[in-house]
N, C-alpha and C positions, 0 to 999 in steps of 0.2 A: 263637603262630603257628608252623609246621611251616617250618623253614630245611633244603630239599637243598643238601647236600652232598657231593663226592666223597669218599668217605672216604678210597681209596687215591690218590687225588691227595695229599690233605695230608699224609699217609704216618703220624699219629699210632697207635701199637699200639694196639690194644686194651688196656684194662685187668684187665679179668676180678677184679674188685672187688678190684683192688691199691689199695693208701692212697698219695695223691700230696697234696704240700702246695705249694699256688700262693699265691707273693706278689700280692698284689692294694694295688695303688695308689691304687685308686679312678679309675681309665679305663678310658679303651673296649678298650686291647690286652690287658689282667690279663681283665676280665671276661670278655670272650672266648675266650681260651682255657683261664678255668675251665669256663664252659661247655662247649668242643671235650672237655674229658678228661673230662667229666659226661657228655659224648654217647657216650665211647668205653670209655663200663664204668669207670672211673677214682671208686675211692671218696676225694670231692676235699674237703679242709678249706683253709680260706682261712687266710692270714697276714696282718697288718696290723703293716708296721713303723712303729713312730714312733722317727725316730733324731734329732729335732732339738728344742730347749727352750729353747733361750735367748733369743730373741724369740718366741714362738709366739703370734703374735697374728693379726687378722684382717684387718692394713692389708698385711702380705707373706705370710708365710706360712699355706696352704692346709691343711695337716694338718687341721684339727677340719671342714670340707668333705669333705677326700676320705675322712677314716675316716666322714660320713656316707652318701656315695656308695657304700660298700664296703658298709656294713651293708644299705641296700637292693637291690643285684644278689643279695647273701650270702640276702637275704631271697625273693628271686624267683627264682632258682634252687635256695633250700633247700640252702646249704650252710653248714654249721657254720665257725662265725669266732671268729679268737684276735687276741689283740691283744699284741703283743711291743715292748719297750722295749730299744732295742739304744743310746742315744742317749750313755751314755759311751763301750761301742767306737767310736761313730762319731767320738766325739771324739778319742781317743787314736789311733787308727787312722789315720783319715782325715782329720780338719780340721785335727790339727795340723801332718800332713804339707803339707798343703794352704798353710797358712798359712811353714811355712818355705819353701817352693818360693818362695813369693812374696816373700818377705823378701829371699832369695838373688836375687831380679833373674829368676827364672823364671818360664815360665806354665805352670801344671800344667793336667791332665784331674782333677778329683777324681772323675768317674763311671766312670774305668780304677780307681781304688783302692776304691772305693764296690764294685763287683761285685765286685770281688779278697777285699776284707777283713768287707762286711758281708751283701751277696746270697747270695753262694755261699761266704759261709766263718759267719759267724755264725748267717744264718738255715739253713743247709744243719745245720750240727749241732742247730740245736732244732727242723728238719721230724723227723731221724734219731731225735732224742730222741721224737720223738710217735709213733714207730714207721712212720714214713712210707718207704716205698720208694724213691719219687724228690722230685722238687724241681721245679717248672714256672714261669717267668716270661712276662708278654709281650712277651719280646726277639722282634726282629725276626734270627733269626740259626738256624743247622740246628747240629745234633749226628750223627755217623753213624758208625759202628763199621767201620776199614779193617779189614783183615789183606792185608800183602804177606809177603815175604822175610824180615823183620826182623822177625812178629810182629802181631799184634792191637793196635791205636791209636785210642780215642775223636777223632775231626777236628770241629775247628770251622769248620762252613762259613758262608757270606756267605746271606743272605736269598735268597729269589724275588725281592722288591722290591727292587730295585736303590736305590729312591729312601728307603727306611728301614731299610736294613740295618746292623746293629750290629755286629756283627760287633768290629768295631774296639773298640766298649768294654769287649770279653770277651776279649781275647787274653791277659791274666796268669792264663786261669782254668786249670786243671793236668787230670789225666788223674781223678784221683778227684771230683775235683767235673764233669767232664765228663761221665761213666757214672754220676750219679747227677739230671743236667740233663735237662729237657726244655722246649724252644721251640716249643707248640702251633703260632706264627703262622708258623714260617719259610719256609712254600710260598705263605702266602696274599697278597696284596694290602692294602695301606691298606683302597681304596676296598671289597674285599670284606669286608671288619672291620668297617666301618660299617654296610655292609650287613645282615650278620648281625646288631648289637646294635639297629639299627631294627627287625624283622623280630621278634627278640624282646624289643622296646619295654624293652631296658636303659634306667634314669635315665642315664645317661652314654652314649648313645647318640652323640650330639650336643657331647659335653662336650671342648674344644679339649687339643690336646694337652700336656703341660707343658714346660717349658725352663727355664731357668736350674739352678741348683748341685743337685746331689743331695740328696735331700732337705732343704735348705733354702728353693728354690723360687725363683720370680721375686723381686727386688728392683732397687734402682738401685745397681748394683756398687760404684763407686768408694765411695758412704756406708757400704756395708757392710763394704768393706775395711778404713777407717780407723776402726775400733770397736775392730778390735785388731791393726794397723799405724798409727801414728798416721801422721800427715800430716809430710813431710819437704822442704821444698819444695827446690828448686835450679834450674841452667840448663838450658835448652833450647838445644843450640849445635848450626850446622851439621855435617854430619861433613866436607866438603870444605874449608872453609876456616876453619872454628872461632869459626865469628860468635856471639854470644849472642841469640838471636831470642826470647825470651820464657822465660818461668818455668813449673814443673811443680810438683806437689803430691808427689811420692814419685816414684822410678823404680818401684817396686815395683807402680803402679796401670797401668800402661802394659805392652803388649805389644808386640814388633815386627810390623810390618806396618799398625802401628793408623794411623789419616786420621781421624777425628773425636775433638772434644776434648781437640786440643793447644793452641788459643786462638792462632796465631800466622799467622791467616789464608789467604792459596793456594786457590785453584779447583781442583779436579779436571778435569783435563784440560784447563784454561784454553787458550781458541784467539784470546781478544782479546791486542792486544799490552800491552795496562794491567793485565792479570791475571796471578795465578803458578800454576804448577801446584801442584798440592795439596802438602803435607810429609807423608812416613812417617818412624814411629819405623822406624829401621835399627840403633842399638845401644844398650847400656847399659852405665854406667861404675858399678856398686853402689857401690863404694867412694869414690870423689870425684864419687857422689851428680848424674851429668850425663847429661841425654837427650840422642843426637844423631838426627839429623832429614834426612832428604836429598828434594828435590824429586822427583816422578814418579815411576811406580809403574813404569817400566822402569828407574830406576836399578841400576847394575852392583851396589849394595852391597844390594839386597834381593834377589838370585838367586845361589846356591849350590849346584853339581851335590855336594856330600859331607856326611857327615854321620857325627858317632860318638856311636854310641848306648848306653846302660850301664843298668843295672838290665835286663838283657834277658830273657824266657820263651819257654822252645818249646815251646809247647804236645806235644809227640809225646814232649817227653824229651832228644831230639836235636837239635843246632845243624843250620841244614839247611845245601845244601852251598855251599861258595864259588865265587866264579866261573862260577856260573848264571843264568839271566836269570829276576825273579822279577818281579814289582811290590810297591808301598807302598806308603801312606797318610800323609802326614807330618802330617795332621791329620784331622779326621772327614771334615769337607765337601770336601777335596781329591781330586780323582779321583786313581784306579790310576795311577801313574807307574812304567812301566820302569825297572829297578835290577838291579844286582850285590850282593851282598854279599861284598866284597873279603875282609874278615878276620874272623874270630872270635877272641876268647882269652878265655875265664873268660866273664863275664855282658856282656861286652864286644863290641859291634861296629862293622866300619866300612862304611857302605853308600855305593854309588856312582850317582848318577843316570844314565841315557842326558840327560836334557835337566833344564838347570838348574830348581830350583823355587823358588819365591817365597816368600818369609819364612819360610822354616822356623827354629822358636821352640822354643830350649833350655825346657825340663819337659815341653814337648807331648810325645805318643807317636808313634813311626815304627811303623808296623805292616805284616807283609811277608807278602804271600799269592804262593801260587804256584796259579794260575788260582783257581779258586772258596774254595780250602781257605786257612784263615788259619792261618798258620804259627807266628805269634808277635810277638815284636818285643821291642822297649825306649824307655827316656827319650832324645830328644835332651838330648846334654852339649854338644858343640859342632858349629858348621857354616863349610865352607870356601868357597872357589871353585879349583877346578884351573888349571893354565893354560892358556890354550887353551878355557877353560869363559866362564858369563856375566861379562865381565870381566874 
């Protein structure tokens, strides 16, 4: 079937039979916009990573489906498919960082180190090695070429869709992999994705989106943690007055903010007077191995207007400036929140909220755009409350 398109709405160049090599997942975002660079003159070879093996079976992990899935779009658009094995850097790279974060009492993003260390670093040198021009994924996210005062700068901007843009899992990505990136879908819509891969009766037309760990795929978390964290159990104690309420399996399985599957009862938002309100994890003791717990999701001890950030990237090169008003991301699904960033020193920063935020989670990533362009960011190290702040 014939799909109109505005070409110059989606803004993708033409290719004029340049060689572009697209990761393809086996979903509907990869498939599509191999198709968009097949529409736009783009001579397009498909990539198929498989970075995971140590359970790869059929009860969790999806890999031998979706490299099926790939092979038939690969086959209905007639494009040439490779199949690459990237599954020890993923491990060295990525899972074992993964795994210490968590060890350490932290919650990491491993889909910020995933794009960092195997998207655009692993597969980007063996598109280059195929002799491939650029590099195309279906992030929901723009690439655009500034020049001000200071010079020519690849910028990584935020999606059209406000409601899938990625943006945020790309920010460690640097200036050379940026000028060699391309995000066919960053103007378009979910719902016009769909559209298009009905229209050209893609098999993954239909096929629901993925979620859970980078390529490792959906599972039930806490089993899969304890395969190689074992299980550590200890107290569950108030943080107000130091009650022991129940027992936990690992601090390490636990995030702040978390209300489900602490086992120690509480309603959420209880309005009978026989009922409590729910318990959030609020902090973590690694070392003497103790979760504490504080009622109500307005407690003073889960809102923190500060934050210092470490391992930080600027995407431009440059730290941007202090004492400007930007916004942030202290996690994916958290909206834009107004912020300073008070200090820089070395890969170091200190960011200061306008209005306290809600659980912000030492490994998670702060990520700092100023209007649409994302600037860069770092790891939450640790978070405060000011005076005068929530609390």
């Amino acid at each position: 079937m014939m799909v109109e398109l505005d070409w110059d709405a989606i803004g993708v160049e033409p290719g004029e039979g340049r060689h572009v090599v697209v990761g393809l997942s086996g979903g509907v975002d990869s498939s599509v916009a191999a198709w968009i660079l097949q529409e736009r003159g783009w001579r397009v070879t498909g990539v198929f990573m498989k970075n995971w093996e140590d359970d790869d079976d059929e009860e969790y992990c999806s890999t031998r489906q979706d490299l099926i899935d790939v092979v038939s779009v690969c086959d209905l658009l007639g494009i040439e498919l490779e199949v690459v094995n990237f599954a020890k850097e993923y491990k060295e790279r990525v899972f074992s960082e993964f795994l210490a974060e968590y060890a350490a009492g932290r919650t990491p993003n491993p889909d910020v180190l995933c794009n960092a260390e195997i998207k655009f670093a692993c597969f980007l040198d063996h598109a280059m090695a195929l002799g491939a021009e650029r590099i195309a994924t279906g992030h929901y996210a723009q690439v655009r070429r500034w020049e001000d005062e200071e010079g020519a700068t690849y910028q990584l901007l935020k999606a059209e869709d406000g409601t899938k843009d990625q943006s945020y899992f790309l920010y460690r990505l640097d200036q050379a992999q940026l000028s060699r990136s391309m995000f066919p879908l960053g103007r378009l819509y979910k719902r016009e994705v769909r559209r298009i891969a009905r229209a050209l009766e893609l098999p993954v037309a239909e096929k629901k989106d993925s979620t859970g760990i980078c390529f490792i795929g959906e599972r039930p978390f806490r089993e899969f943690l304890q395969r190689y964290l074992p299980a550590r159990p200890g107290e569950i104690r108030a943080l107000d007055d130091g009650r022991v309420l129940g027992t936990h399996q690992g601090v390490m399985y636990y995030t702040l903010g978390q209300r489900k599957g602490l086992g120690i009862g509480g309603v959420k938002g209880g309005a009978n007077p026989d009922e409590h309100e729910a318990w959030y994890v609020a902090a973590k003791d690694v070392a003497a191995n103790v979760l504490y717990v504080v009622q109500g999701r307005e407690h003073p001890a889960l809102w923190h207007d500060r934050l210092t950030a470490v391992c930080c990237h600027w995407i431009s090169g440059r730290a941007p400036h202090t004492h400007w008003v930007y916004t942030a991301k202290p996690r994916y699904r958290s909206s834009d929140a107004p912020c300073e960033i008070e200090r820089v020193e070395g890969d170091r920063a200190e960011i200061i909220f306008a209005q306290p935020q809600w659980a912000l989670t030492p490994g998670q990533s702060v990520v700092v755009y100023e209007s649409r362009v994302c600037l860069g960011g770092g790891i939450i190290e640790t978070v405060v409350t000011q005076p005068g702040g929530a609390g």
